[in-house]
C-alpha positions as protocol buffer text, in pm:
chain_id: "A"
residue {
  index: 1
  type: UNK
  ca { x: 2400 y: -2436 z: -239 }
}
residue {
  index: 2
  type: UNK
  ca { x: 2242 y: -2298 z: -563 }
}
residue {
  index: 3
  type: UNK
  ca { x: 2321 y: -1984 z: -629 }
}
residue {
  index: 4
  type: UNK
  ca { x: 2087 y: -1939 z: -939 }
}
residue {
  index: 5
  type: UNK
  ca { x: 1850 y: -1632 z: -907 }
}
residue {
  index: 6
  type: UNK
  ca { x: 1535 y: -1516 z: -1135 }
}
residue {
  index: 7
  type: UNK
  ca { x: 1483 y: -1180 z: -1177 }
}
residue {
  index: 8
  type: UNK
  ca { x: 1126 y: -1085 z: -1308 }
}
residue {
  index: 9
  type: UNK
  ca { x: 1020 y: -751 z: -1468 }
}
residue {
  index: 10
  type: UNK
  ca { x: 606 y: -724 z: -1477 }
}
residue {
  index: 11
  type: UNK
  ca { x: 489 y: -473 z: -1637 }
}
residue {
  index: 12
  type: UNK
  ca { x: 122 y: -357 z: -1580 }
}
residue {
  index: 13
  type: UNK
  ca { x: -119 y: -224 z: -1855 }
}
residue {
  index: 14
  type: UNK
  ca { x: -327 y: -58 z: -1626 }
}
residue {
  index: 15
  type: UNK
  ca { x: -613 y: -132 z: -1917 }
}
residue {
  index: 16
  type: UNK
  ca { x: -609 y: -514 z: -1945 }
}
residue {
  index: 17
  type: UNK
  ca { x: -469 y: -607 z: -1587 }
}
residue {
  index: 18
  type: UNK
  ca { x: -503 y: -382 z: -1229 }
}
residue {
  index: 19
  type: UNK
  ca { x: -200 y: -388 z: -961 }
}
residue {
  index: 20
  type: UNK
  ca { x: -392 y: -652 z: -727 }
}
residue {
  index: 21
  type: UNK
  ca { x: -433 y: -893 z: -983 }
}
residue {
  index: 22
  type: UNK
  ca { x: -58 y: -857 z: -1083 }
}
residue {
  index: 23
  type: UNK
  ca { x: 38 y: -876 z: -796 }
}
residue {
  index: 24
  type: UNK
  ca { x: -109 y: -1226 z: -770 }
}
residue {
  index: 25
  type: UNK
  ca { x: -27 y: -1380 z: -1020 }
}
residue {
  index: 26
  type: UNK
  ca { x: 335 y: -1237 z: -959 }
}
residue {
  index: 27
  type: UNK
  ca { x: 298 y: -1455 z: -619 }
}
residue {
  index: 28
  type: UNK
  ca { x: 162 y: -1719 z: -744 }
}
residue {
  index: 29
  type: UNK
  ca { x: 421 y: -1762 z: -972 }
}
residue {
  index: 30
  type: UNK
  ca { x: 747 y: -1719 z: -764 }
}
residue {
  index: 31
  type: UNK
  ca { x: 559 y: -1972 z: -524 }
}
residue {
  index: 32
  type: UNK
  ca { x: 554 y: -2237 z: -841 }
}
residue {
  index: 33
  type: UNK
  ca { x: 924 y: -2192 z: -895 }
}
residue {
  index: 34
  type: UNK
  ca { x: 1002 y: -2188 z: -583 }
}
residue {
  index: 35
  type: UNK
  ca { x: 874 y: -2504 z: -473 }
}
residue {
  index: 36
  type: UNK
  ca { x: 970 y: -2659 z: -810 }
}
residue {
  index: 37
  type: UNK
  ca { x: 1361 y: -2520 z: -830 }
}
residue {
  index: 38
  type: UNK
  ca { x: 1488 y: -2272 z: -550 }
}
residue {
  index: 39
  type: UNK
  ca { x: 1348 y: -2346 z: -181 }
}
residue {
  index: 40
  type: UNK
  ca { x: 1381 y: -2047 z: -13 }
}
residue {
  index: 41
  type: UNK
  ca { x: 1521 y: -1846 z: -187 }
}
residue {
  index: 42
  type: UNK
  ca { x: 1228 y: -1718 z: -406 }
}
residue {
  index: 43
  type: UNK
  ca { x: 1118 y: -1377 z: -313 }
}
residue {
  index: 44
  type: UNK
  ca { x: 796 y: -1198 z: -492 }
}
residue {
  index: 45
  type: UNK
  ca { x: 804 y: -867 z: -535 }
}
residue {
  index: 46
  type: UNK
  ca { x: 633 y: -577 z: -723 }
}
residue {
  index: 47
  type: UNK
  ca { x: 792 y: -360 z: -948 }
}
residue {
  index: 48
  type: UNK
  ca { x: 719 y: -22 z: -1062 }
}
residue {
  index: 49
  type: UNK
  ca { x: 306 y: 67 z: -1083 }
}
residue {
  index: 50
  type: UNK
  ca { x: 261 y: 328 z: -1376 }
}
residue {
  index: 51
  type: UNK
  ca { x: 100 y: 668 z: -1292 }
}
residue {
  index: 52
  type: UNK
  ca { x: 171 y: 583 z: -898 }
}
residue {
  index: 53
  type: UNK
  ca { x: 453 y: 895 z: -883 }
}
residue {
  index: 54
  type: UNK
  ca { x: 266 y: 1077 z: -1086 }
}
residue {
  index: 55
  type: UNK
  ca { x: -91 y: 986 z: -847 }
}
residue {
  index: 56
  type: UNK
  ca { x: 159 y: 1037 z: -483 }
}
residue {
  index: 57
  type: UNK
  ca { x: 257 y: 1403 z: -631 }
}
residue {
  index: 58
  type: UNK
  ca { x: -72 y: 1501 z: -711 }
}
residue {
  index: 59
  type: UNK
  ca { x: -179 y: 1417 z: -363 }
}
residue {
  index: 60
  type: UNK
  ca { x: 117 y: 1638 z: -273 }
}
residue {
  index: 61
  type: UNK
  ca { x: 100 y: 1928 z: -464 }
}
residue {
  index: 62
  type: UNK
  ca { x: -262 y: 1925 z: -303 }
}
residue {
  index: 63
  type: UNK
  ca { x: -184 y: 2020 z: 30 }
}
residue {
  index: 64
  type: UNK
  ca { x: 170 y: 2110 z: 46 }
}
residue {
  index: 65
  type: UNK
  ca { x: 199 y: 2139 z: 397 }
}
residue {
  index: 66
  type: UNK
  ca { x: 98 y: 1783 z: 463 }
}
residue {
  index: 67
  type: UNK
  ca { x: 318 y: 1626 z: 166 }
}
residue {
  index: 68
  type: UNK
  ca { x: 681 y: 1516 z: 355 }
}
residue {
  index: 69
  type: UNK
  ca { x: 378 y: 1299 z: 632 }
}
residue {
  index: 70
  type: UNK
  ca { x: 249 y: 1150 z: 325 }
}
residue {
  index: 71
  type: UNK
  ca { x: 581 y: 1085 z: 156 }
}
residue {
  index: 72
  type: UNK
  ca { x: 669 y: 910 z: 507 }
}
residue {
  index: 73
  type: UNK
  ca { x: 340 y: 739 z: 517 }
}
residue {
  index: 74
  type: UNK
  ca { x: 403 y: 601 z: 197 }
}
residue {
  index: 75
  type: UNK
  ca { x: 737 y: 508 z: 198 }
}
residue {
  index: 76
  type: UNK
  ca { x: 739 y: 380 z: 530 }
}
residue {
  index: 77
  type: UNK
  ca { x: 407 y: 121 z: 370 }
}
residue {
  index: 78
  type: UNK
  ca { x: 624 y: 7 z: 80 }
}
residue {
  index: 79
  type: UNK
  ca { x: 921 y: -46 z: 312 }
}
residue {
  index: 80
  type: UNK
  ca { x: 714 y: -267 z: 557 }
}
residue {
  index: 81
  type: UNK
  ca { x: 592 y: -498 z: 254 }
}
residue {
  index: 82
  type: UNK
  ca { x: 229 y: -310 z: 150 }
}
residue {
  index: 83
  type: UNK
  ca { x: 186 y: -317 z: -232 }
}
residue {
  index: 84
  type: UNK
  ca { x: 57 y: 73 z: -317 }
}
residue {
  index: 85
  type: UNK
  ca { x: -220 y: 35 z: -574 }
}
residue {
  index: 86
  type: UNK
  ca { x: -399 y: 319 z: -773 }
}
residue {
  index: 87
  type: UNK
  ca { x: -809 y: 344 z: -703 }
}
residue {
  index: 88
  type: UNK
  ca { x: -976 y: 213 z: -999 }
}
residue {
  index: 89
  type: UNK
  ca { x: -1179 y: 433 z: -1221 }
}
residue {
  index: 90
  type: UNK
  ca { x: -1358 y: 474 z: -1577 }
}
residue {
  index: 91
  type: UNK
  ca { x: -1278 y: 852 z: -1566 }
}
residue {
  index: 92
  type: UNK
  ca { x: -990 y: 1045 z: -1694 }
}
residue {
  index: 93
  type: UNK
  ca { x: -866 y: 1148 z: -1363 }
}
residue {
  index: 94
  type: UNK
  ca { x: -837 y: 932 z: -1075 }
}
residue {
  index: 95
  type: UNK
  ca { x: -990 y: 937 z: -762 }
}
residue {
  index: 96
  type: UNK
  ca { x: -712 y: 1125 z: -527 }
}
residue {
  index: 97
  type: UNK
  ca { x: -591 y: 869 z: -303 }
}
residue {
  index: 98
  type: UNK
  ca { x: -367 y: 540 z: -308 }
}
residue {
  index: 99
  type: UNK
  ca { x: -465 y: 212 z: -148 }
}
residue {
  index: 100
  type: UNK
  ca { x: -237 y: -20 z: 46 }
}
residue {
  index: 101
  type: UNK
  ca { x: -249 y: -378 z: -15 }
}
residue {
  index: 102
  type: UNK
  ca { x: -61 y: -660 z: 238 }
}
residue {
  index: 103
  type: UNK
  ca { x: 1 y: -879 z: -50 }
}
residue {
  index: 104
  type: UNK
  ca { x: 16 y: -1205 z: 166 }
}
residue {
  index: 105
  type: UNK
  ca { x: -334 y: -1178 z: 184 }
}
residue {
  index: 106
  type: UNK
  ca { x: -475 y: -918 z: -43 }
}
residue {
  index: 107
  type: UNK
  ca { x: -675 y: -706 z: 154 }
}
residue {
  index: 108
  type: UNK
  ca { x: -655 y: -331 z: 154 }
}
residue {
  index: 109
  type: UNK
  ca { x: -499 y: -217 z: 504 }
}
residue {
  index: 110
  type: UNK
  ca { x: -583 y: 181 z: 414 }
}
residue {
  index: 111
  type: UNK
  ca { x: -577 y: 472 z: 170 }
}
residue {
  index: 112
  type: UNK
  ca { x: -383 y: 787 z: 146 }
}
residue {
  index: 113
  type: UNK
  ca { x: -524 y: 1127 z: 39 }
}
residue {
  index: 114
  type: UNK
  ca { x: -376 y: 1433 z: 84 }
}
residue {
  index: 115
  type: UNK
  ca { x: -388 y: 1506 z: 448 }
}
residue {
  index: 116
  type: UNK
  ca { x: -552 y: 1163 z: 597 }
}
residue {
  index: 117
  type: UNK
  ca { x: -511 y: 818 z: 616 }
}
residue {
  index: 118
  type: UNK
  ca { x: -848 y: 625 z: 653 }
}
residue {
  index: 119
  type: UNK
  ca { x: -738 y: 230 z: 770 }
}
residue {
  index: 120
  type: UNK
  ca { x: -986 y: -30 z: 585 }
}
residue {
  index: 121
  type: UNK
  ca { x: -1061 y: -261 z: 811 }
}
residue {
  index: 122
  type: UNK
  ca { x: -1355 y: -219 z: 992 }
}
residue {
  index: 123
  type: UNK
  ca { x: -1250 y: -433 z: 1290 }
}
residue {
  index: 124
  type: UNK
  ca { x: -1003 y: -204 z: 1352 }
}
residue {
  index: 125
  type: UNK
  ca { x: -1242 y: 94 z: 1351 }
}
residue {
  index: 126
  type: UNK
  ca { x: -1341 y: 129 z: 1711 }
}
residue {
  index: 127
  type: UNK
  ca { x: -1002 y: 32 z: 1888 }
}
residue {
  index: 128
  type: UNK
  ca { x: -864 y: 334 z: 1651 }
}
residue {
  index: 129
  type: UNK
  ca { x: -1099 y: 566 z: 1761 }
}
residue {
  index: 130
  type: UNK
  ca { x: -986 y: 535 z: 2095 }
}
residue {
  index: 131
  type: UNK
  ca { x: -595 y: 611 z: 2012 }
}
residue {
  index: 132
  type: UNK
  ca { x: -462 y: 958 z: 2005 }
}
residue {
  index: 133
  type: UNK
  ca { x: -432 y: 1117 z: 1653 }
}
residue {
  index: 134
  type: UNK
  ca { x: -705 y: 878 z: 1534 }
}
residue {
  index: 135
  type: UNK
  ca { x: -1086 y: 946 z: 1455 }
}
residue {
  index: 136
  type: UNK
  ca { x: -1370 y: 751 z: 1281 }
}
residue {
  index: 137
  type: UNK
  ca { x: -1669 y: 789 z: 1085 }
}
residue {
  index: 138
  type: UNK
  ca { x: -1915 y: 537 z: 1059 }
}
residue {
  index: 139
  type: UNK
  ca { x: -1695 y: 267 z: 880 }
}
residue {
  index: 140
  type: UNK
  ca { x: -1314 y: 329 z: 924 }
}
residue {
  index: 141
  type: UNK
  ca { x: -1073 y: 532 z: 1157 }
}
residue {
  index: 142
  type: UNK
  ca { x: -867 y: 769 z: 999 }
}
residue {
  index: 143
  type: UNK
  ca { x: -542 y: 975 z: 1114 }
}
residue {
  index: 144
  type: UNK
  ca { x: -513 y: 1347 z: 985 }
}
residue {
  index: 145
  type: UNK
  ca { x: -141 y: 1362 z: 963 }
}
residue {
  index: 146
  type: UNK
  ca { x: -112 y: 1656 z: 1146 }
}
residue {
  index: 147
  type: UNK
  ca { x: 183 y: 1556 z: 1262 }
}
residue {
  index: 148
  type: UNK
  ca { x: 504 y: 1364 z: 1312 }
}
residue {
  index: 149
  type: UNK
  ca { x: 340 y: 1216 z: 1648 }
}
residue {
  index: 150
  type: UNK
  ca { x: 14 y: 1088 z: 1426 }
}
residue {
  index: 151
  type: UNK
  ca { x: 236 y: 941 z: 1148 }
}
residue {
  index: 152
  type: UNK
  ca { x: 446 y: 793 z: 1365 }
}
residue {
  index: 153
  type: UNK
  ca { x: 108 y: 641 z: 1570 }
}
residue {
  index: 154
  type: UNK
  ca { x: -10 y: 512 z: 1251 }
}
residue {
  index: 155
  type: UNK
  ca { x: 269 y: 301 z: 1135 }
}
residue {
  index: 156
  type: UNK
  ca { x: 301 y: 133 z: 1441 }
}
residue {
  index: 157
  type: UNK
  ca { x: -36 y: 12 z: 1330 }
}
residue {
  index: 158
  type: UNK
  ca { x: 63 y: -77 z: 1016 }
}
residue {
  index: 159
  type: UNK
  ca { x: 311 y: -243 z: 1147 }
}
residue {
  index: 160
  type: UNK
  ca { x: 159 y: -454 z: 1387 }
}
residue {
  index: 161
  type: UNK
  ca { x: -125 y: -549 z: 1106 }
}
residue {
  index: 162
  type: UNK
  ca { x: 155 y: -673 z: 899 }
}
residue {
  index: 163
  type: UNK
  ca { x: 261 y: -977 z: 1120 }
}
């Protein structure tokens, strides 16, 4: 059995490269060594995402009240395998939420502001609607993490998207 590991440290100029496409190429290279040197035991992760504590206390010190659901919300993401990625933007200050990218696929599951958590997939939008703690506009269903009941209602979505 071969022990040998690789340990990669990426870091991301926000300027020249964005999280997603990092986040790629990360992939795509563990998947090249791993079929050329370690089967299965190549695992891609991401590392550290500058101004992303900085961006999640923001949202906190915003509405106070809501911050320890959002903290869960966003922990609870990372844990389950979603890649947290700051919105992109030509301005000085960003816009005030955080997106959540399934990195097996790349698409955006939802976004994080200080109180609500819209879920980006439109399929999803109507079924959503229909749950407790859940509402919709005219694209996306959103939570407003009211409470411990609603957070807890939308990672079990989460969840289940992830499979």
């Amino acid at each position: 059995m071969n022990n040998s590991k690789i340990h990669i440290v990426l870091n991301i100029d926000p300027s020249k490269t964005t999280p997603d496409e990092a986040v790629k190429w990360a992939i795509t290279w563990a998947e090249k060594v791993k079929t050329a040197t370690m089967p299965g035991e190549t695992k891609a992760t991401a590392g550290p995402i500058y101004g992303l504590d900085k961006q999640l206390g923001r949202l906190t010190d915003h509405q106070p009240m809501f911050a320890p659901r959002v903290r869960k919300v966003h922990e609870t993401l990372v844990k389950l395998g979603y890649t947290p990625t700051l919105p992109k933007s030509t301005k000085k200050e960003l816009p005030s939420y955080i997106s959540y990218i399934d990195p097996a696929n790349g698409v955006n599951f939802g976004n994080v502001n200080s109180e609500k958590f819209y879920v980006m997939r439109k399929a999803l939008r109507d079924e959503l609607a229909a749950l407790p703690h859940f509402d919709a506009d005219k694209r996306y269903a959103h939570c407003h993490l009211v409470s411990e009941a609603a957070v807890e209602g939308l990672l079990k979505i989460a969840e289940r998207e992830k499979k």
